[in-house]
VEXDREN-2710 file (C-alpha; in Angstrom, 1 decimal):
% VEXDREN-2710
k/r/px/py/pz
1/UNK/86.4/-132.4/-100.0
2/UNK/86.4/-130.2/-103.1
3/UNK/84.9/-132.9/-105.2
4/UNK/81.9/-133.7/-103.3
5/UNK/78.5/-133.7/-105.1
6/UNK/76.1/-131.8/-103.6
7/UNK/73.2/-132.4/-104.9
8/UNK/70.0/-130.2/-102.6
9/UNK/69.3/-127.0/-103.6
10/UNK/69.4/-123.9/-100.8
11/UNK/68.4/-120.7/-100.2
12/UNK/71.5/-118.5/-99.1
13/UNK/71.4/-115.0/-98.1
14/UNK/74.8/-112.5/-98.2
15/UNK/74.9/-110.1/-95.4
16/UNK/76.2/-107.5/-96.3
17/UNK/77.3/-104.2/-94.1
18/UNK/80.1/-102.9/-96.4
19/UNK/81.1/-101.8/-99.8
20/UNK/84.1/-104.1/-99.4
21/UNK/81.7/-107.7/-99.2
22/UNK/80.7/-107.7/-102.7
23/UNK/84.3/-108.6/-104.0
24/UNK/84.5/-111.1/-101.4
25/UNK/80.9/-112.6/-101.8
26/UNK/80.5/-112.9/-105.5
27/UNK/82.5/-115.4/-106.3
28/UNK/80.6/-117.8/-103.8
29/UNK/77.9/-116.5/-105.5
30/UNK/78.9/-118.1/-109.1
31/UNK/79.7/-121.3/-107.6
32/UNK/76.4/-121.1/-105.5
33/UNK/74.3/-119.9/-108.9
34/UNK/75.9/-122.6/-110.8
35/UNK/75.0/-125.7/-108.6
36/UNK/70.7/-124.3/-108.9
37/UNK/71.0/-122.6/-105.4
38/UNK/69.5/-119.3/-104.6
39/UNK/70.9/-116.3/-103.8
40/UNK/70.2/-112.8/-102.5
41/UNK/71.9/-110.0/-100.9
42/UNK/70.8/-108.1/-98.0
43/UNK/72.6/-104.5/-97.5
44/UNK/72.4/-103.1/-94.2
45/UNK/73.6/-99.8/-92.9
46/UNK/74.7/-96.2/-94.6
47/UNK/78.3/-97.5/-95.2
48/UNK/76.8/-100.0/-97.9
49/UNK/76.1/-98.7/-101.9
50/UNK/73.5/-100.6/-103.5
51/UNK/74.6/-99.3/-106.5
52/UNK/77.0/-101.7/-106.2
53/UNK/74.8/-104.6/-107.1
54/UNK/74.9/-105.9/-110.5
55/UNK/71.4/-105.5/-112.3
56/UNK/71.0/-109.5/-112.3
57/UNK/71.5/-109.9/-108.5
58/UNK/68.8/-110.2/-105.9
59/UNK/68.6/-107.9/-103.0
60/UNK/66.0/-108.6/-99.9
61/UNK/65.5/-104.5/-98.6
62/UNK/64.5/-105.5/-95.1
63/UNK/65.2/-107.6/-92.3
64/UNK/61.5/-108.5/-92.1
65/UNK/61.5/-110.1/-95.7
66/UNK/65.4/-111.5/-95.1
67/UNK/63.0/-113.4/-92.0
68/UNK/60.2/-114.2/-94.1
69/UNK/62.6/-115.8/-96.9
70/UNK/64.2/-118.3/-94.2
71/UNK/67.5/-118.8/-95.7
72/UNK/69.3/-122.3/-94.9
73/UNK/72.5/-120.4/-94.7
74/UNK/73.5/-116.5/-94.4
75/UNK/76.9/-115.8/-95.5
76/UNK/78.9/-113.1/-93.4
77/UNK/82.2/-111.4/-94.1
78/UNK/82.0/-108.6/-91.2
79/UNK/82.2/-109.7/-87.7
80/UNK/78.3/-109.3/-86.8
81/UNK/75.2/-111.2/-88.0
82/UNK/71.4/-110.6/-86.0
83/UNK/70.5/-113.9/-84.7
84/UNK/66.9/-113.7/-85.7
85/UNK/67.9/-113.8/-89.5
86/UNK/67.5/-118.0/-89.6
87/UNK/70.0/-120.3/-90.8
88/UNK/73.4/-121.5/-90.4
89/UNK/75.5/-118.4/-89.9
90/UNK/78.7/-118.6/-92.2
91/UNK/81.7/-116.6/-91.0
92/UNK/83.6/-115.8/-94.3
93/UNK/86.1/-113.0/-93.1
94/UNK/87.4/-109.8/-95.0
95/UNK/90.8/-110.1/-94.8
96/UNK/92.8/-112.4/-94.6
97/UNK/94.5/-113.7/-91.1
98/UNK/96.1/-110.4/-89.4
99/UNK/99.1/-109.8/-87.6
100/UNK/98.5/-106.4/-86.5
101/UNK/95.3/-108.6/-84.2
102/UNK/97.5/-110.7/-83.1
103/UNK/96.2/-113.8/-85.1
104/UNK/93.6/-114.4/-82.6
105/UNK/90.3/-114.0/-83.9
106/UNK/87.4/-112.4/-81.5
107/UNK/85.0/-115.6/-81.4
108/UNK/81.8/-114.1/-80.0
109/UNK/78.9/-116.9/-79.9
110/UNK/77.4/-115.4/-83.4
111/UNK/78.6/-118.1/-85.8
112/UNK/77.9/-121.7/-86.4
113/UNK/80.8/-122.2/-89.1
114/UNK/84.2/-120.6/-89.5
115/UNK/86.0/-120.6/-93.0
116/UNK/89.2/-120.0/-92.3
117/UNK/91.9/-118.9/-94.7
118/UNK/94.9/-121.1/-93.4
119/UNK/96.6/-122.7/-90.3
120/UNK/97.1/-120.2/-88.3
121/UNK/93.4/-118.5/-88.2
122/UNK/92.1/-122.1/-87.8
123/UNK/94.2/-123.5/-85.3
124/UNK/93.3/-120.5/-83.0
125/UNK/89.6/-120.9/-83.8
126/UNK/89.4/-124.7/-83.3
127/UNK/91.1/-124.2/-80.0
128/UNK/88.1/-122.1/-79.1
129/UNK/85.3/-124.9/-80.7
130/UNK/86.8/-127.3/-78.8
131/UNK/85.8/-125.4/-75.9
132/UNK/82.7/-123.8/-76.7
133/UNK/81.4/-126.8/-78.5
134/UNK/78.5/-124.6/-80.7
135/UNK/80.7/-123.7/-83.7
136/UNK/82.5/-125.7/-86.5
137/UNK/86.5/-124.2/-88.0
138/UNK/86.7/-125.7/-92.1
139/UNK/89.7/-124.4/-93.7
140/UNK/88.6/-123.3/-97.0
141/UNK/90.8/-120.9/-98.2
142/UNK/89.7/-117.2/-98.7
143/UNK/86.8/-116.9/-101.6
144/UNK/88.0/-113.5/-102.2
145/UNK/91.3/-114.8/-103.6
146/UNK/88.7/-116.9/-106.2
147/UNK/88.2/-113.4/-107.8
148/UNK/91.3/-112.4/-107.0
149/UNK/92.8/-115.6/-109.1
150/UNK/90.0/-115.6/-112.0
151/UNK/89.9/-112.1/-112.8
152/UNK/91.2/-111.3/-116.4
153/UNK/92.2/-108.1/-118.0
154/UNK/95.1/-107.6/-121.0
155/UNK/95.3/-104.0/-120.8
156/UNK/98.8/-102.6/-120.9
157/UNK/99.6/-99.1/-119.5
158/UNK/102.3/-97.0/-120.7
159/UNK/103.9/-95.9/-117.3
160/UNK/103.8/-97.6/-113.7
161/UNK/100.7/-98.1/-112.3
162/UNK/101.2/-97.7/-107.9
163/UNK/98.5/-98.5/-105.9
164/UNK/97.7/-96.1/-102.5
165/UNK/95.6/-98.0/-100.2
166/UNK/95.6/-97.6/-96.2
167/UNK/93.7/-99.1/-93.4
168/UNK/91.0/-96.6/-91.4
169/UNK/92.6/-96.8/-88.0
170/UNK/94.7/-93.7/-87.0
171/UNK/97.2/-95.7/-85.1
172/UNK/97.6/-98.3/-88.3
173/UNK/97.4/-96.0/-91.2
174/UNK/99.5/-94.0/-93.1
175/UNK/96.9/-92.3/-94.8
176/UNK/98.2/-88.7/-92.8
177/UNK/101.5/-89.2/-93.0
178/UNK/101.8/-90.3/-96.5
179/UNK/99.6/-87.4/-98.0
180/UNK/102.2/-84.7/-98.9
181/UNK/104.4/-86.7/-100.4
182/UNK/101.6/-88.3/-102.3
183/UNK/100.6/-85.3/-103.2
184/UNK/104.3/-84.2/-104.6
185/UNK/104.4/-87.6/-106.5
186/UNK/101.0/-86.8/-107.9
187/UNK/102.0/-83.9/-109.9
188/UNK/104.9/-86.1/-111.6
189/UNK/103.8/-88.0/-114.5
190/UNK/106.2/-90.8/-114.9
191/UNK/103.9/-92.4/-112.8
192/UNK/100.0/-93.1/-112.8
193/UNK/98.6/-93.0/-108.9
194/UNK/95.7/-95.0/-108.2
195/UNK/93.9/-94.6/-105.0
196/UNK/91.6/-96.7/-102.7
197/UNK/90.9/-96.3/-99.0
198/UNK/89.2/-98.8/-96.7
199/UNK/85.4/-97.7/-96.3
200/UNK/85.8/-96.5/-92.5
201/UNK/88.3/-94.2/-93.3
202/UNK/87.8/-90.4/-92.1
203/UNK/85.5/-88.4/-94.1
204/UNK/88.2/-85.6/-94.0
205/UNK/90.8/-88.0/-95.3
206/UNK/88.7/-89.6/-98.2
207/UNK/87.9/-85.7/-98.7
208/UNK/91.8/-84.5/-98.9
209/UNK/92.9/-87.5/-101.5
210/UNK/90.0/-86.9/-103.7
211/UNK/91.3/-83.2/-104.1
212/UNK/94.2/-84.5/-105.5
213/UNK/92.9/-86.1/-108.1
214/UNK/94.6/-85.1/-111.9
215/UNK/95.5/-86.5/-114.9
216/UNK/98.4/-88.7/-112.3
217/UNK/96.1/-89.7/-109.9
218/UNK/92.5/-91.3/-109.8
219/UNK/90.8/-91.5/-106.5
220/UNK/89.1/-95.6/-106.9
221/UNK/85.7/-96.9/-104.9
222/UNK/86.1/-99.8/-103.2
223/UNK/84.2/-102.3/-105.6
224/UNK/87.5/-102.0/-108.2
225/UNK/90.1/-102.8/-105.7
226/UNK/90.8/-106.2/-107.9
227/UNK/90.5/-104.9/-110.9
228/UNK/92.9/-102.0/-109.1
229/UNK/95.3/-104.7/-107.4
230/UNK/95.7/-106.3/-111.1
231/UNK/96.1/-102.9/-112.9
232/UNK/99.0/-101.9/-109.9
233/UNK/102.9/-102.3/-110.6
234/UNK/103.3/-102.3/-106.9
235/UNK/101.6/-101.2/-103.7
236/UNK/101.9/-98.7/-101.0
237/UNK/100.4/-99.4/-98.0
238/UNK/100.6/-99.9/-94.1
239/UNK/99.5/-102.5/-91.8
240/UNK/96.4/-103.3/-94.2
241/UNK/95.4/-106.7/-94.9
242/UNK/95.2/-105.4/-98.6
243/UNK/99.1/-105.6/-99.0
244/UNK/99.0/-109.3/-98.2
245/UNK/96.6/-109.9/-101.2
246/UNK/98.9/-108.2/-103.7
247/UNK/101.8/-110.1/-102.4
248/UNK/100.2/-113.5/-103.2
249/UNK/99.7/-112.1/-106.9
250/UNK/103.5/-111.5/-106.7
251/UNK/104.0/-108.4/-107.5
252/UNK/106.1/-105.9/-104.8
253/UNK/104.5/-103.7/-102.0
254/UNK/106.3/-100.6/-100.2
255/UNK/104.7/-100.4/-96.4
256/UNK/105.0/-97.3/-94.4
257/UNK/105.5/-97.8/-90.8
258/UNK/104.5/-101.6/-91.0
259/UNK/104.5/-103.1/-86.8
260/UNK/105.7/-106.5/-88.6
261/UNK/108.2/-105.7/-91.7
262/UNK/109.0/-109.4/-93.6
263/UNK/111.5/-109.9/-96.2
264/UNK/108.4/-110.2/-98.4
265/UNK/107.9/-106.2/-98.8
266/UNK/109.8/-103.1/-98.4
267/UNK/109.2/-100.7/-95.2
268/UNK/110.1/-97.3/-94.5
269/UNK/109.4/-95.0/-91.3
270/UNK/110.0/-91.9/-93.1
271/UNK/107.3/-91.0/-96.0
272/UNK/110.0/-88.7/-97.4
273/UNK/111.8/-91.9/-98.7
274/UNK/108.7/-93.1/-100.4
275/UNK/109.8/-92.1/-104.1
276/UNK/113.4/-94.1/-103.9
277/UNK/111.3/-97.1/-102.1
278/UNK/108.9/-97.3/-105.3
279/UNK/111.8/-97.2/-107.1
280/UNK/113.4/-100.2/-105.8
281/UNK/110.1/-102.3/-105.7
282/UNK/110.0/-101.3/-109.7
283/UNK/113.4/-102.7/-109.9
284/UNK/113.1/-105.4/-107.1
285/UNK/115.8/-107.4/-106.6
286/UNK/115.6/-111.5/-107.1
287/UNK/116.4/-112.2/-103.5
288/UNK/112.9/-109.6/-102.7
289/UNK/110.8/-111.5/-105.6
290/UNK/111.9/-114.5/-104.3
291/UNK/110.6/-113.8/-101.0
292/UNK/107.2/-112.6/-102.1
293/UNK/106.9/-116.1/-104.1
294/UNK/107.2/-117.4/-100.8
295/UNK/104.9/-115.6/-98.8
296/UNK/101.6/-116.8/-100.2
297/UNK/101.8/-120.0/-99.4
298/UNK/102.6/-119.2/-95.6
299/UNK/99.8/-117.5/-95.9
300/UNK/96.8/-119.9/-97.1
301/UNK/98.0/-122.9/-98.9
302/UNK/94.8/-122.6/-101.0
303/UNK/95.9/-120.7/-104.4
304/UNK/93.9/-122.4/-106.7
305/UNK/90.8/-120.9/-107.1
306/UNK/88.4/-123.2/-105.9
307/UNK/87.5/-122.1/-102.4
308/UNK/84.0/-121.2/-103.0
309/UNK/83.3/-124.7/-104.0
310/UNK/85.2/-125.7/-100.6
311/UNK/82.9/-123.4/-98.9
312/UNK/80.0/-124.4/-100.1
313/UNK/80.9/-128.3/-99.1
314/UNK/81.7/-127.0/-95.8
315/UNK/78.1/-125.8/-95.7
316/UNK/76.4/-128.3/-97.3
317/UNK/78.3/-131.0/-95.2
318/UNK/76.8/-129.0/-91.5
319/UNK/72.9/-128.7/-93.1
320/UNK/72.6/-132.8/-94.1
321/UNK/74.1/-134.2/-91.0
322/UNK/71.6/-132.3/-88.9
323/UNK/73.3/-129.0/-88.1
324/UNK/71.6/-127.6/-84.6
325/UNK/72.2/-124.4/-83.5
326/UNK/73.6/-124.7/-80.3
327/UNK/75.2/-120.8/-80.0
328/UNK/74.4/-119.2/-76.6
329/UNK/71.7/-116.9/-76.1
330/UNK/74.4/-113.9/-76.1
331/UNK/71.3/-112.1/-74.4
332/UNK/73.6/-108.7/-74.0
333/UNK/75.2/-109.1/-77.8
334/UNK/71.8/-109.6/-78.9
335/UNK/69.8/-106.4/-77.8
336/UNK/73.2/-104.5/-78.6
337/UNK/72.9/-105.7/-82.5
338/UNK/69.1/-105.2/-82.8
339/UNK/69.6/-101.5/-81.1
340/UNK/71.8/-101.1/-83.9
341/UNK/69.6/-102.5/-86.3
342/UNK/66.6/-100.5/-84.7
343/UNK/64.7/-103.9/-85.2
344/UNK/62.5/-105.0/-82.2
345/UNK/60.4/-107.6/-83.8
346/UNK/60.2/-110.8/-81.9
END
């Protein structure tokens, strides 16, 4: 499918909710700029930066000019898009396919496509089309990993770079736990600490870990999580999706109190054995590299990256063959998003 022409031009708008979508989105973005489409991004919510935005990318401020601009497709990596926004509605995901959900994705009558990472995210979403019958599953691959994949930087550090990044949910993270011997660690120079935290995470724990910051430790926003990810020696983490993206550029990842440890990463229960766990993920053994290699293509067997382009067939594929939507009124859903929105415009 990846070498499929496609030759009419379409307005697409990114939804955006998050600080983490712009790493995900702009590589579809590229592809999309480079075949004469048109782009912009619409940022909704408090939890969004537009600062973020690069100075030559195109931001709609309101829902009543995103209306007005009548995309063909709107592009989606949270789990919510309003339904009076026109257009296809392009699920795009932010993480890739999680365990800790149980591998079944909430479909909730708000998408007409799906672009699934891999097997196990589509198989459980076409199971649901057949069903339903309104929504189309295209596995794609994840465009974040096209960043991911591309992203180039030569920079050499003189000690180890370890990454600190932890999920928001109190019953996931390791954010608590982890923080006084983080903090210990810090004060240590033979390493360099880099820090990132997911963008729900408590104010209180953002506000404790940038305290620590020092010469050791440097507290990172969420739009430098690649360039973070490449600059890393290895990972410490929880039950974050994050961890999974390191491991598929094949470097080690030390979890702390993981539900579902794999051969692919070290886990420990105990934060106090955090230091000798680093230590062995610096020195990994071949039998532990050789089960990271391993794990990213159980993962998505797209690691090539090209799946923008395969998105952006998928797309163009459902708008020339007559793409209807056919989602349910989701009547309930509905009023719940627009509440949220405080949009009653009809």
């Amino acid at each position: 499918m990846q070498n499929s022409n496609i030759s009419v031009k379409y307005k697409f708008l990114f939804y955006v909710e998050q600080n983490y979508s712009f790493d995900i989105l702009r590589p579809l973005q590229v592809e999309a700029l480079k075949k004469g489409h048109e782009v912009c991004w619409l940022l909704i919510g408090e939890d969004v930066n537009p600062s973020f935005l690069h100075a030559d990318e195109v931001q709609i401020k309101t829902l009543d000019l995103a209306i007005k601009y009548h995309p063909d497709a709107v592009f989606v990596p949270g789990d919510r898009v309003p339904r009076f926004i026109p257009g296809l509605k392009v699920e795009v995901f932010h993480g890739l396919n999680e365990s800790k959900r149980g591998n079944v994705y909430p479909e909730r009558g708000l998408f007409d496509l799906y672009c699934t990472e891999g097997p196990e995210r589509t198989s459980s979403l076409i199971k649901e089309s057949i069903k339903k019958r309104y929504f189309d599953v295209v596995e794609t691959g994840w465009i974040k990993l096209d960043s991911l994949f591309n992203y180039q930087s030569s920079k050499r550090y003189e000690c180890p770079q370890i990454l600190f990044s932890s999920t928001f949910s109190p019953s996931l993270s390791c954010a608590e736990v982890a923080y006084e011997e983080i903090q210990r660690l810090s004060k240590d120079s033979k390493w360099q600490w880099l820090v990132t935290l997911h963008p729900k995470m408590s104010a209180t724990t953002v506000k404790k870990y940038k305290a620590l910051e020092n010469d050791n430790l440097i507290f990172m926003d969420n739009n430098r999580v690649i360039e973070c990810m490449h600059r890393a020696d290895v990972m410490v983490c929880d039950n974050s999706s994050i961890f999974q993206e390191f491991l598929l550029l094949n470097k080690p990842v030390v979890t702390i109190n993981n539900r579902q440890p794999l051969a692919s990463f070290i886990n420990i229960n105990d934060p106090k054995n955090l230091e000798s766990a680093i230590l062995d993920a610096l020195n990994a053994s071949p039998e532990l590299l050789q089960s990271i290699r391993e794990y990213g293509p159980s993962v998505t067997p797209f690691l090539d990256g090209l799946s923008s382009l395969r998105v952006l067939n998928a797309v163009d594929h459902m708008l020339k063959n007559n793409w209807v939507d056919n989602k349910p009124m989701n009547i309930l859903r509905n009023i719940k998003i627009r509440k949220q929105l405080k949009y009653w415009k009809f």
